[in-house]
Backbone bond lengths (Angstrom), bond angles and torsions (degrees), N, CA, C in turn:
res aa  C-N    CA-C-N  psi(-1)  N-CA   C-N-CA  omega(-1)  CA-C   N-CA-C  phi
1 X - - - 1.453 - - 1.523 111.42 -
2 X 1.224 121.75 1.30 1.596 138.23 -159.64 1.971 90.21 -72.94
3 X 1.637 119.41 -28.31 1.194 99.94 -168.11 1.473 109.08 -107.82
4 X 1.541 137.49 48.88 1.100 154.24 146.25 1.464 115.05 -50.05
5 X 1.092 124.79 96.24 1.569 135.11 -163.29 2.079 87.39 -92.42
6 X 1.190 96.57 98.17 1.554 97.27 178.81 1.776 113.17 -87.07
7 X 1.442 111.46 -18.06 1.736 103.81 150.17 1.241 127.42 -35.36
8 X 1.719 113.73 -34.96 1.296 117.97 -161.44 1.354 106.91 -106.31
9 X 1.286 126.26 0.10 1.296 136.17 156.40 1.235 123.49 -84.38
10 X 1.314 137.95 -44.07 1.506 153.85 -159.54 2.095 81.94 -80.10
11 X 1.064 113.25 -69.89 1.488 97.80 -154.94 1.366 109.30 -72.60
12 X 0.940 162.94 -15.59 1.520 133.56 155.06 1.443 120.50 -60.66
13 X 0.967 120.77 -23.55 1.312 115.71 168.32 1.299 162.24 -87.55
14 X 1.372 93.08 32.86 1.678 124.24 -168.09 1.887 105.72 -53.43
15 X 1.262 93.62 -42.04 1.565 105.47 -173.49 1.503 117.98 -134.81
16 X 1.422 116.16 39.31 1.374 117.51 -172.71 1.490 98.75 -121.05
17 X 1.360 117.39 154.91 2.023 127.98 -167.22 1.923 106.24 -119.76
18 X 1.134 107.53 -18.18 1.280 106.08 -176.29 1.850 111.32 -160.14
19 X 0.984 90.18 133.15 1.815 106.19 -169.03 1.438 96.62 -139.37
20 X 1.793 96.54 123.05 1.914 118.14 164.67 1.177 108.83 -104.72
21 X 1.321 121.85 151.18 1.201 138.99 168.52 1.609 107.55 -128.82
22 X 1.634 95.80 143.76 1.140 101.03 167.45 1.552 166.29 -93.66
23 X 1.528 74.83 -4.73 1.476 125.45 -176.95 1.936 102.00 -43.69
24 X 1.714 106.81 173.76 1.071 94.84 -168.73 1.956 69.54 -153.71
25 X 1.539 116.50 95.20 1.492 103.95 166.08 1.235 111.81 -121.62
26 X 1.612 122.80 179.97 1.212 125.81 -173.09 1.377 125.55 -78.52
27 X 1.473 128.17 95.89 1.278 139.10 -141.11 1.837 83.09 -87.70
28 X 0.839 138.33 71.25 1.978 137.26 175.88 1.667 108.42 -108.35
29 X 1.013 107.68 117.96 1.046 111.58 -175.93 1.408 119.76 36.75
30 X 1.324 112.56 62.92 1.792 137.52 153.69 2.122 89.10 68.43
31 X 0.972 126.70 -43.82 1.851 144.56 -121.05 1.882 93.22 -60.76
32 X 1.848 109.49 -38.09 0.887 97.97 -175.69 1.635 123.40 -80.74
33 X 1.411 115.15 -32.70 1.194 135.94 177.92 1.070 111.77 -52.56
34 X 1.585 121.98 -50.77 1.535 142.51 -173.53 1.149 96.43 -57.15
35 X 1.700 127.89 -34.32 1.292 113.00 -174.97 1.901 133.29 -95.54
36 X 1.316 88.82 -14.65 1.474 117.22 154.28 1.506 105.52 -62.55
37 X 1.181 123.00 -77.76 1.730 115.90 178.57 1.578 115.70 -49.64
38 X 1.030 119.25 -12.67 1.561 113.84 165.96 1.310 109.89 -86.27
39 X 0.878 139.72 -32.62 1.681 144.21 172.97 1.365 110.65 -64.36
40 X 1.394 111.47 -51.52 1.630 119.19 169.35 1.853 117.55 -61.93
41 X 1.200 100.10 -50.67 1.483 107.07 176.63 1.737 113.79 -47.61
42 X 1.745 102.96 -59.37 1.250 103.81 150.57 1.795 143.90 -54.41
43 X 1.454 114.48 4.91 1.241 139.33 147.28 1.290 129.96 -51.17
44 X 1.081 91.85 -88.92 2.074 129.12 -169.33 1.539 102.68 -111.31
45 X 1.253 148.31 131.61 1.649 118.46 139.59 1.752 117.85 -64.54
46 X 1.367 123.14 -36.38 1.073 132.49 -171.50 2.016 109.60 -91.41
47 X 0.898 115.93 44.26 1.302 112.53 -170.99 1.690 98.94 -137.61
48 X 1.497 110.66 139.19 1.495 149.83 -157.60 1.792 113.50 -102.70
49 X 1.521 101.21 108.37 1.565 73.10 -165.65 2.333 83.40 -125.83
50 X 1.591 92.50 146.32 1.006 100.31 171.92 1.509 110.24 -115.12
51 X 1.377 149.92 148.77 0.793 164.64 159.07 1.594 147.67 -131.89
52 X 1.344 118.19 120.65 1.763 108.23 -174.30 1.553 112.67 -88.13
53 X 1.203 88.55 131.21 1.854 94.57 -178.01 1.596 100.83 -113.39
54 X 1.520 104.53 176.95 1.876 125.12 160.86 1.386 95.24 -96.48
55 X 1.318 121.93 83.00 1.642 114.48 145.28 1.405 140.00 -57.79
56 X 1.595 120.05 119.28 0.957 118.92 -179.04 1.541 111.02 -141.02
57 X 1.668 109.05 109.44 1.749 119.92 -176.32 1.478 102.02 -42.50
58 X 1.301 96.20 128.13 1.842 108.16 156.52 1.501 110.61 -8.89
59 X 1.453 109.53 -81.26 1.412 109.80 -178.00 1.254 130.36 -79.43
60 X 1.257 125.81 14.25 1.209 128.80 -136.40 1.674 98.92 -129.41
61 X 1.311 111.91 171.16 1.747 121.74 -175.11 1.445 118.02 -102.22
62 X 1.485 92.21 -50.93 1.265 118.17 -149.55 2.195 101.00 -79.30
63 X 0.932 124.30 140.06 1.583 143.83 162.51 1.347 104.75 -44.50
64 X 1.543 101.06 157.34 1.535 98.10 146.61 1.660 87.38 173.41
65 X 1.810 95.31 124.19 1.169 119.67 176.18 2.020 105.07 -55.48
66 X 1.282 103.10 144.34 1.197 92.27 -171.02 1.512 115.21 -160.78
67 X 1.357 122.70 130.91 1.178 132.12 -175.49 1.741 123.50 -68.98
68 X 1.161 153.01 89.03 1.436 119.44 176.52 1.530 105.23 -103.34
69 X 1.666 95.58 177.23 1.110 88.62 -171.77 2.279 89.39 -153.19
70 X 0.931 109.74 135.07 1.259 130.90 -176.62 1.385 133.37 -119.88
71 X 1.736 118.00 137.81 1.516 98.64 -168.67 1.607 88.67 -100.28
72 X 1.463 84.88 -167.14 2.053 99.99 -178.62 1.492 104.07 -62.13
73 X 0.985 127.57 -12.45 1.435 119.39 -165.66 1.402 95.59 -104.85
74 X 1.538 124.33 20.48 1.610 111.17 177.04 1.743 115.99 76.49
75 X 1.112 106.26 -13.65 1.784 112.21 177.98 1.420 116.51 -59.04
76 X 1.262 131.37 155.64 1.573 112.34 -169.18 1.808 67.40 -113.60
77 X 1.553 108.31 139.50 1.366 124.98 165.77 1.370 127.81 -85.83
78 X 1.343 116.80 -28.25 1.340 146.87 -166.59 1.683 123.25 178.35
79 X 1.797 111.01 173.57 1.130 96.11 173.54 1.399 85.33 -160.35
80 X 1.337 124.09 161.78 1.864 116.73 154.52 1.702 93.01 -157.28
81 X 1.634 70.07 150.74 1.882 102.60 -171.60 1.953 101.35 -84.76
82 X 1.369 97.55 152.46 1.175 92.53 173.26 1.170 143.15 -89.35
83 X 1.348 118.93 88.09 2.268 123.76 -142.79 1.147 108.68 -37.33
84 X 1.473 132.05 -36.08 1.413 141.49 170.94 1.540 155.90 -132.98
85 X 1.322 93.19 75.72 1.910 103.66 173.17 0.865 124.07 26.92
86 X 1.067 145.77 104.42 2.233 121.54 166.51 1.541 104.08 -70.99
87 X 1.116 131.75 139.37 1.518 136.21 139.28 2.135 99.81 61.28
88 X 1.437 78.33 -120.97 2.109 74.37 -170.86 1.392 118.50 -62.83
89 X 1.436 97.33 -19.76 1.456 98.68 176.49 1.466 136.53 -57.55
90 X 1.878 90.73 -1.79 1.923 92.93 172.65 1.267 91.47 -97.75
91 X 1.587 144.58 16.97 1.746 115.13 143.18 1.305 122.26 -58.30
92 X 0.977 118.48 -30.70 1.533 121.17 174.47 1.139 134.63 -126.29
93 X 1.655 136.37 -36.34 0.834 144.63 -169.01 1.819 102.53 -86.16
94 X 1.274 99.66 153.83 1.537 118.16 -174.88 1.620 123.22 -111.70
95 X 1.337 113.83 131.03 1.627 133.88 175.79 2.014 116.68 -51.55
96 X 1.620 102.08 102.56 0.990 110.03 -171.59 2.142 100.20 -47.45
97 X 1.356 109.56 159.23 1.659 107.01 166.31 1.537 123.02 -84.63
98 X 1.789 105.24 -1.87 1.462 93.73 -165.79 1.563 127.26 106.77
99 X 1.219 89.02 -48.25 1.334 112.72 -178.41 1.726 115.26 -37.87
100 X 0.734 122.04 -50.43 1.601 145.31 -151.41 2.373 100.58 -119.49
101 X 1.258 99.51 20.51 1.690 78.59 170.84 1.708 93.46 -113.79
102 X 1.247 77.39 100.66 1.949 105.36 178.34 1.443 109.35 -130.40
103 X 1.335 118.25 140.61 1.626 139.95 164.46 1.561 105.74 -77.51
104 X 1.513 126.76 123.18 1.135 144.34 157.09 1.297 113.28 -65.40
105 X 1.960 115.04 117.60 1.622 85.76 156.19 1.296 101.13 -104.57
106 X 1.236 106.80 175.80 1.777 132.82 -172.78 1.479 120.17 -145.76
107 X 1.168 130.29 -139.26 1.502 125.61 -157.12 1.646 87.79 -125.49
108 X 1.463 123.34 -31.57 1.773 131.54 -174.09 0.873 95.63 -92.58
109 X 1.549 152.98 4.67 1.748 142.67 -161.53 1.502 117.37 117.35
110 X 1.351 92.42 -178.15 1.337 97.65 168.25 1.942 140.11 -103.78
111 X 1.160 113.89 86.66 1.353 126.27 -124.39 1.898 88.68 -101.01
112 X 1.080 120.39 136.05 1.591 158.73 168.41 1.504 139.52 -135.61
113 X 1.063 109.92 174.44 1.770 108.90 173.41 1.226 126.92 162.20
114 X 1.062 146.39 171.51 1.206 153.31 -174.62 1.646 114.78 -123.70
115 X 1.438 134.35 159.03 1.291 121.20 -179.57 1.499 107.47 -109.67
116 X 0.794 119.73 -170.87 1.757 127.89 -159.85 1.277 100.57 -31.45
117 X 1.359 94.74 -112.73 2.095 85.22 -162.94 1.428 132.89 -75.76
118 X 1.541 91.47 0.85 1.807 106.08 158.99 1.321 102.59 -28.59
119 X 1.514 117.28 -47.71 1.456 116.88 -153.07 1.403 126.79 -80.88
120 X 1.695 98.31 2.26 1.445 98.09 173.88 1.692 106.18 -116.40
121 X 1.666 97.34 26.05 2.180 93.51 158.20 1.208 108.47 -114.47
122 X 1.724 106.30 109.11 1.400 124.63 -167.70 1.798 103.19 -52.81
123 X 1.073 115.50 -20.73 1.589 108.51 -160.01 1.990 88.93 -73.63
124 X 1.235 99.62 -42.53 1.267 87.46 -170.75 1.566 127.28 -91.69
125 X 1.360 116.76 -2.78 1.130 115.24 142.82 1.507 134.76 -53.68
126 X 1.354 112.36 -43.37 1.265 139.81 168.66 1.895 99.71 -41.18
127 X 1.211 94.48 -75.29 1.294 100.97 174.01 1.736 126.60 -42.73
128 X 1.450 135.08 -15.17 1.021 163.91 165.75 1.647 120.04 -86.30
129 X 1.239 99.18 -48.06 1.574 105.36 169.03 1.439 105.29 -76.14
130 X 1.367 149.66 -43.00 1.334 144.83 178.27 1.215 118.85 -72.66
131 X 1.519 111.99 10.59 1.761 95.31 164.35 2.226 94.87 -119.91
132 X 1.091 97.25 36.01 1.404 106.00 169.38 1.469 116.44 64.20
133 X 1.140 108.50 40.68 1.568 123.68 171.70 1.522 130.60 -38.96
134 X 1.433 122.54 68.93 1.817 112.64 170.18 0.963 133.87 -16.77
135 X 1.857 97.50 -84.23 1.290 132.33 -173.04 1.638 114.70 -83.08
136 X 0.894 117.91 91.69 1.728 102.71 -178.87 1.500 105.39 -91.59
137 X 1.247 113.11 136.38 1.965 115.21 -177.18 1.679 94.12 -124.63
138 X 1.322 111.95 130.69 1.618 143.88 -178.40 1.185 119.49 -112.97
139 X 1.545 120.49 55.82 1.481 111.79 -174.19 1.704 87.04 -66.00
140 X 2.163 101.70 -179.09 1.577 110.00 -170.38 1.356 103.58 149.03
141 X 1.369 97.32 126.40 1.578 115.81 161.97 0.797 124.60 -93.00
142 X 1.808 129.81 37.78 1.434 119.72 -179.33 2.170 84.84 -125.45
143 X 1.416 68.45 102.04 1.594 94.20 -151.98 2.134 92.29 -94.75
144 X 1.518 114.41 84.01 1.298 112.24 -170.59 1.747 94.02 -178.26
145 X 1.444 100.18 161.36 1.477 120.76 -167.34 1.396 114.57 -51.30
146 X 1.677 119.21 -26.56 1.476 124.03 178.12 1.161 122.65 -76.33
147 X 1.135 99.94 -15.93 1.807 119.39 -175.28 1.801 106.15 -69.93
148 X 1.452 107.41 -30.44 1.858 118.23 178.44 1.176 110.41 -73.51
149 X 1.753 108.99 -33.90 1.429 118.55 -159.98 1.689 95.51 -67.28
150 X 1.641 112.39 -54.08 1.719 124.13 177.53 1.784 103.55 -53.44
151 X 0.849 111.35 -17.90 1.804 91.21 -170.82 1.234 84.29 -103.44
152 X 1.610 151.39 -47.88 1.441 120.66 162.14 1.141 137.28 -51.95
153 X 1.437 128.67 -7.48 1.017 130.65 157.90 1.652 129.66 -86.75
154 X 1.841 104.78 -15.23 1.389 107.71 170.65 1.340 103.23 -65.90
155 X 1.173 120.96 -53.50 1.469 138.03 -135.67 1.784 93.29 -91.62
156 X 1.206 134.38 9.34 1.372 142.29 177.98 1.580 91.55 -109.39
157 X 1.742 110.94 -79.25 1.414 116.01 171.95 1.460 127.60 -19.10
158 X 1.408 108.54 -55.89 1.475 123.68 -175.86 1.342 126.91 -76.15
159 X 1.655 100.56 -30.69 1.417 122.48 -151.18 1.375 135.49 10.01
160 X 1.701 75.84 90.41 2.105 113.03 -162.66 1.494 96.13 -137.68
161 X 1.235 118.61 177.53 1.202 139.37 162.21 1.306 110.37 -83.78
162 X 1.324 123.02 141.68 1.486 113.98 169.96 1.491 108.89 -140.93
163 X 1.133 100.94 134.38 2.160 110.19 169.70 1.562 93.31 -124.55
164 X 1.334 89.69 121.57 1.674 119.26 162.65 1.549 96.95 -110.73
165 X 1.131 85.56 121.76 1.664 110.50 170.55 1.756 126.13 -129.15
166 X 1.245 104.38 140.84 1.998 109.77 -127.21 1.759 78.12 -134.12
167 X 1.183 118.31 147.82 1.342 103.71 165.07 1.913 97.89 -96.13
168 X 1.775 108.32 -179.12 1.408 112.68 179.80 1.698 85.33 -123.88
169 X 1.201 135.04 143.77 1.222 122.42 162.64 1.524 104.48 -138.76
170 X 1.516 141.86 160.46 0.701 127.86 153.95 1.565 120.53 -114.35
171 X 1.058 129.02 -171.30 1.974 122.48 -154.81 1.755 83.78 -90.77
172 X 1.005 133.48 -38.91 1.712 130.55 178.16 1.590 106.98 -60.78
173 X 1.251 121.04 -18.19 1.246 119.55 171.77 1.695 114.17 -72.74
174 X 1.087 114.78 -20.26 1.490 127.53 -176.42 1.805 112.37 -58.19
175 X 0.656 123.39 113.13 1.788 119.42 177.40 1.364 105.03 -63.61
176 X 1.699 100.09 131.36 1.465 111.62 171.15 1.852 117.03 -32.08
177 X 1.436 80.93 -53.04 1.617 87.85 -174.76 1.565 136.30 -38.49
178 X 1.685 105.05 -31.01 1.283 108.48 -171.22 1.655 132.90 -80.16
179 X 1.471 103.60 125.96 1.756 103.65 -162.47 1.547 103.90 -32.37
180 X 1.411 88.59 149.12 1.794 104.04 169.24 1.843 121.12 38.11
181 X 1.313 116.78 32.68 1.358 156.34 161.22 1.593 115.04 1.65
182 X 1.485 90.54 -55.35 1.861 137.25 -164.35 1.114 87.69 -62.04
183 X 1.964 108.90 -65.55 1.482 116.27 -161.00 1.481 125.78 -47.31
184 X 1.471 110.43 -21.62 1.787 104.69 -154.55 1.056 111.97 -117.46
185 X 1.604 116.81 29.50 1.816 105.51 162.02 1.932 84.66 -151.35
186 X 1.478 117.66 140.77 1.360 124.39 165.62 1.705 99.82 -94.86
187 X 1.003 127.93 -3.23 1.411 123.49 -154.00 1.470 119.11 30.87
188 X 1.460 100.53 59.69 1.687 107.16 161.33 1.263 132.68 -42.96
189 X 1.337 144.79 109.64 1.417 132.87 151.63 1.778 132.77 -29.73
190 X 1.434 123.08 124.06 1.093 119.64 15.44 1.679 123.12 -95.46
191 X 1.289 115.90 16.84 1.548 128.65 -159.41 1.666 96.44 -76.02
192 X 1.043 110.64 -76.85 1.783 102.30 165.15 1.614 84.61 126.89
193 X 1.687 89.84 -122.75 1.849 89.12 177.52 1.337 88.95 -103.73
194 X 1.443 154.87 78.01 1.330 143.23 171.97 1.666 94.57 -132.75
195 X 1.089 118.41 92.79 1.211 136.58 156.40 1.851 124.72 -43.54
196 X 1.122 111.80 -26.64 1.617 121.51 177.38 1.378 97.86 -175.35
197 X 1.665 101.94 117.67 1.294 134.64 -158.75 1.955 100.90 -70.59
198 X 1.113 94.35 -40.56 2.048 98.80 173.57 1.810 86.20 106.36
199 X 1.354 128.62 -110.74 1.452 140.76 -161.07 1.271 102.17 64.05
200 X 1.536 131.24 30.25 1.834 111.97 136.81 1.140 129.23 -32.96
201 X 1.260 109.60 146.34 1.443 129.58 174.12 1.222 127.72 -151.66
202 X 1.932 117.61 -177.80 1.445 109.10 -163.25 1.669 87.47 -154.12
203 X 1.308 124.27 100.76 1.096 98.07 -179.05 1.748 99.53 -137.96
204 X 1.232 104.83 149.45 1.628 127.12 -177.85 1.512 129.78 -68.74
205 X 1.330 141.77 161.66 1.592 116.28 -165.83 1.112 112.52 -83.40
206 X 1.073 142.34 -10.42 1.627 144.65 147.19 1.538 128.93 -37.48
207 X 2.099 108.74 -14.33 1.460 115.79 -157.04 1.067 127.96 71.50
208 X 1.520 131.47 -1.83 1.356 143.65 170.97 1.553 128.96 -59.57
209 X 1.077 130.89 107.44 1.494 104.97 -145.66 1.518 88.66 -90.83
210 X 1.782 107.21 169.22 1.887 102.59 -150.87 1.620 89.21 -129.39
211 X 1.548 122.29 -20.98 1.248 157.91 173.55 1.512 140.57 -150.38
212 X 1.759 109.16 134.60 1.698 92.46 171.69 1.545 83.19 95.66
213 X 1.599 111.74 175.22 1.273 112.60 2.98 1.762 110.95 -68.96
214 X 1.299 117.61 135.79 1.341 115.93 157.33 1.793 134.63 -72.39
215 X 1.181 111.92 92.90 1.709 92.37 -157.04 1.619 88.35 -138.74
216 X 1.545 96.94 146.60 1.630 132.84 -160.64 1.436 108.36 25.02
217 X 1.468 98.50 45.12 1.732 96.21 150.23 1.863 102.93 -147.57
218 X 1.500 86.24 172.15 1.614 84.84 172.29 1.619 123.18 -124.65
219 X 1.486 103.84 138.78 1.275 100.62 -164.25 1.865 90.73 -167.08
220 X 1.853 101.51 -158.49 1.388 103.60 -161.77 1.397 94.10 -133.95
221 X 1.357 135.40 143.22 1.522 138.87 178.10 1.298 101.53 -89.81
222 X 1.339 130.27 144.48 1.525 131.81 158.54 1.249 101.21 -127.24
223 X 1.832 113.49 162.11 0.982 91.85 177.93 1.727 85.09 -168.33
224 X 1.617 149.07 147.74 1.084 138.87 172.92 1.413 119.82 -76.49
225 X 1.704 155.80 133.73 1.638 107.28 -175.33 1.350 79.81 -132.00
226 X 1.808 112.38 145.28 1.550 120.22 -159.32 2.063 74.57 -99.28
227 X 1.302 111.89 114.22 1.668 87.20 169.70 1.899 96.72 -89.24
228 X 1.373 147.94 -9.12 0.893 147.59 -178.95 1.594 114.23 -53.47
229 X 1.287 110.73 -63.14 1.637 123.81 134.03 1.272 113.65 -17.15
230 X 0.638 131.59 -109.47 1.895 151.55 149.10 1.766 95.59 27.56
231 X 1.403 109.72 -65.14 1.359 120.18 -156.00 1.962 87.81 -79.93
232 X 1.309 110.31 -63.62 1.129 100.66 178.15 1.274 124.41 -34.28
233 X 1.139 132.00 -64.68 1.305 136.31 148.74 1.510 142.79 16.88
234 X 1.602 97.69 -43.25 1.264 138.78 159.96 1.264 129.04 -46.63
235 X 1.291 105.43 -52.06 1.590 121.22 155.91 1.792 122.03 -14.65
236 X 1.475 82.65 -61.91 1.616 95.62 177.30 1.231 113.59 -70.48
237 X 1.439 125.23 -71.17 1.254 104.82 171.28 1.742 117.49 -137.24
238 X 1.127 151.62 134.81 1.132 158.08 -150.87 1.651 105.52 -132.11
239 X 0.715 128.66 95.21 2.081 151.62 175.19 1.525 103.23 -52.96
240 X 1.337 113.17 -25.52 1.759 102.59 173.51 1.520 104.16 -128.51
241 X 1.427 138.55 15.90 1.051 144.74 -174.56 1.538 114.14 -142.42
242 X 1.011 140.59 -138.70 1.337 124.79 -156.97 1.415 130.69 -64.09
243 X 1.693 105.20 -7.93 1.246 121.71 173.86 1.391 101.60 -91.99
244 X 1.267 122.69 23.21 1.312 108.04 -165.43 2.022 111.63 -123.05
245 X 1.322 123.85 142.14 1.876 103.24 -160.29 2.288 88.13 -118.34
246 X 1.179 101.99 62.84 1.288 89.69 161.62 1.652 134.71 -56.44
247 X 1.198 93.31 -15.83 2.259 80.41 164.05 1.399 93.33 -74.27
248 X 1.609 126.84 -38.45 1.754 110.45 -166.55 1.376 109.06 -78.26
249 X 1.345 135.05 -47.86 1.263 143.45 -164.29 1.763 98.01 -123.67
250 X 1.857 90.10 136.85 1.496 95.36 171.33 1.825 102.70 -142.76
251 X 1.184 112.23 143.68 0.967 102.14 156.69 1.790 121.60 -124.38
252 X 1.369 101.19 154.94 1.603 104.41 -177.10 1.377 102.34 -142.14
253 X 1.991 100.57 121.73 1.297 111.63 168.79 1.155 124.59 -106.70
254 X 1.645 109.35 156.70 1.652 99.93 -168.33 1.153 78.79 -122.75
255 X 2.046 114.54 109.41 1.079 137.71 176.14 1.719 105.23 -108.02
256 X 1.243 125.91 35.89 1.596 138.79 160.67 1.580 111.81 -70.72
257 X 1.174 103.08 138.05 1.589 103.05 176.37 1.778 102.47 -70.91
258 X 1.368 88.45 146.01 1.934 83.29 170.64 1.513 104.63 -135.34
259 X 1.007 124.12 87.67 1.592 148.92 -174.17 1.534 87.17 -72.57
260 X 1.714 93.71 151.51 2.238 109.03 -166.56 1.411 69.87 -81.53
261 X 1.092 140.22 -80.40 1.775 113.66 -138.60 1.648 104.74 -127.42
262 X 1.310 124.06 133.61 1.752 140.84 -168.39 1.786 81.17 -125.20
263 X 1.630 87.54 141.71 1.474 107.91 -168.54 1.840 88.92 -114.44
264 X 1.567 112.83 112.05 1.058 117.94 162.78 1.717 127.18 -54.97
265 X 1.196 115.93 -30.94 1.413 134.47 179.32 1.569 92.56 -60.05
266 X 1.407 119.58 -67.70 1.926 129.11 -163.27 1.678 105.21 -81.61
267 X 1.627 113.77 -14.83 1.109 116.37 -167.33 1.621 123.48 22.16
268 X 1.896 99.10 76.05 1.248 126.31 -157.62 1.761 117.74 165.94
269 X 1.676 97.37 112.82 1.527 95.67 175.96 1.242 119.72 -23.58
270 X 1.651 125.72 153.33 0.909 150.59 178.41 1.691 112.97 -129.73
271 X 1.617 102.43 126.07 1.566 98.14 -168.64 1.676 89.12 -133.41
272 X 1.594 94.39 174.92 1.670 93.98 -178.62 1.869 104.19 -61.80
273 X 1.666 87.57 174.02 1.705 93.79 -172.92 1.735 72.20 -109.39
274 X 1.619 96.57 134.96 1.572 114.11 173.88 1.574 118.65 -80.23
275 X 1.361 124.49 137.88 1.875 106.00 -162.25 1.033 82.70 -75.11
276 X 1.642 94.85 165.51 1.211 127.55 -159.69 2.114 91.65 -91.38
277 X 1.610 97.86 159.10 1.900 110.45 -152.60 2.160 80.96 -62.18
278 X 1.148 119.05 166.07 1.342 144.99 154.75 1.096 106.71 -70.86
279 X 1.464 101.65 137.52 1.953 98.35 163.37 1.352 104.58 -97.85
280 X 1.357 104.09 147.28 1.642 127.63 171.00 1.296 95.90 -64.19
């Protein structure tokens, strides 16, 4: 994390309330994150940062794609895991419990989301739109033109704002270091050396896009979002409210934590015991 150019953070943000990233780092013991929110803090005081990390518990093996989400004061507000893997990603990575698909409010709205292709299981969008969702945030590596088409269609469905944010990488971005290096980009035409195309975006509840798409370059989306508008909006049609036929359709989530092992004796989760601090 030593090469965080924090010049390039501090100045756009003279007047901005909420900043995504797309990044995906190793959230282990808070150390890297903590240091991202100091760079930001030193930004904005009043600025909102959401971010997708590789979570992996202290004691633990197993992944888990993962949302956070932070106020200006550096506080982590929330977080949710991603309930379901895409593709190879069930070799390793692990099935969020549910527990945690909650809408943040904050001082800019009321801000939520789902991660990559979470976003195309309507049940759980659904579930996201009914606790009155503003801000919807779409991190995702399905880094291509269909990916704009789904966030105009969330952001109609929901009628929220939505930023999908995609990383851009190119194959020179790759560290020498990593096994078998050579193997993982042919530089196909027309991609070149661009390893993940980016296709961020910013788009309004109408489907209008407000920013982006940003693709095979790197840069920052801005974008103003009236949520007042937004709510008005509603009028027309509302997905958990008047557009909505609860005697016909119901849904019920079982948003309970479900911890691997509950100690009948303490009647009360049981988590690892954290080692004890080092002496200096």
């Amino acid at each position: 994390m030593d090469n965080l150019d924090l010049s390039r953070i501090r100045a756009p943000f003279e007047t901005d309330r909420l900043f995504v990233r797309p990044d995906w780092i190793d959230y282990n013991g808070h150390m890297n994150v903590a240091y991202y929110i100091k760079a930001f803090d030193e930004a904005l005081d009043e600025l909102y940062v959401v971010m997708g990390v590789d979570e992996r518990e202290e004691h633990g093996s197993t992944v888990y794609n993962t949302l956070l989400y932070f106020g200006p004061d550096g506080r982590l507000l929330g977080k949710h895991r991603k309930l379901m893997p895409t593709h190879a990603e069930r070799l390793v990575w692990g099935m969020g419990d549910g527990s945690d698909l909650e809408v943040h409010q904050t001082a800019v709205g009321r801000i939520g989301g789902l991660i990559c292709w979470e976003n195309y299981m309507p049940l759980a969008r659904f579930a996201v739109y009914a606790q009155g969702v503003d801000i919807w945030v779409a991190p995702t590596l399905a880094t291509h033109e269909f990916w704009v088409a789904s966030m105009r269609h969330i952001a109609r469905e929901g009628v929220c704002h939505v930023i999908g944010v995609a990383p851009a990488a190119r194959f020179s971005d790759v560290p020498d270091s990593v096994p078998e290096r050579d193997r993982l980009w042919r530089g196909v035409e027309p991609h070149g050396e661009w390893m993940l195309d980016g296709y961020s975006v910013i788009v309004d509840p109408s489907g209008t896009v407000l920013a982006g798409p940003l693709v095979r370059e790197e840069g920052i989306l801005y974008a103003t979002l009236d949520l007042d508008a937004a709510r008005a909006r509603k009028r027309l049609f509302d997905p958990v409210g008047h557009y909505n036929r609860p005697d016909v359709f119901r849904l019920i989530v079982d948003d309970r934590p479900k911890p691997h092992l509950v100690s009948l004796a303490r009647s009360e989760p049981v988590t690892a015991v954290p080692d004890p601090p080092s002496e200096a």
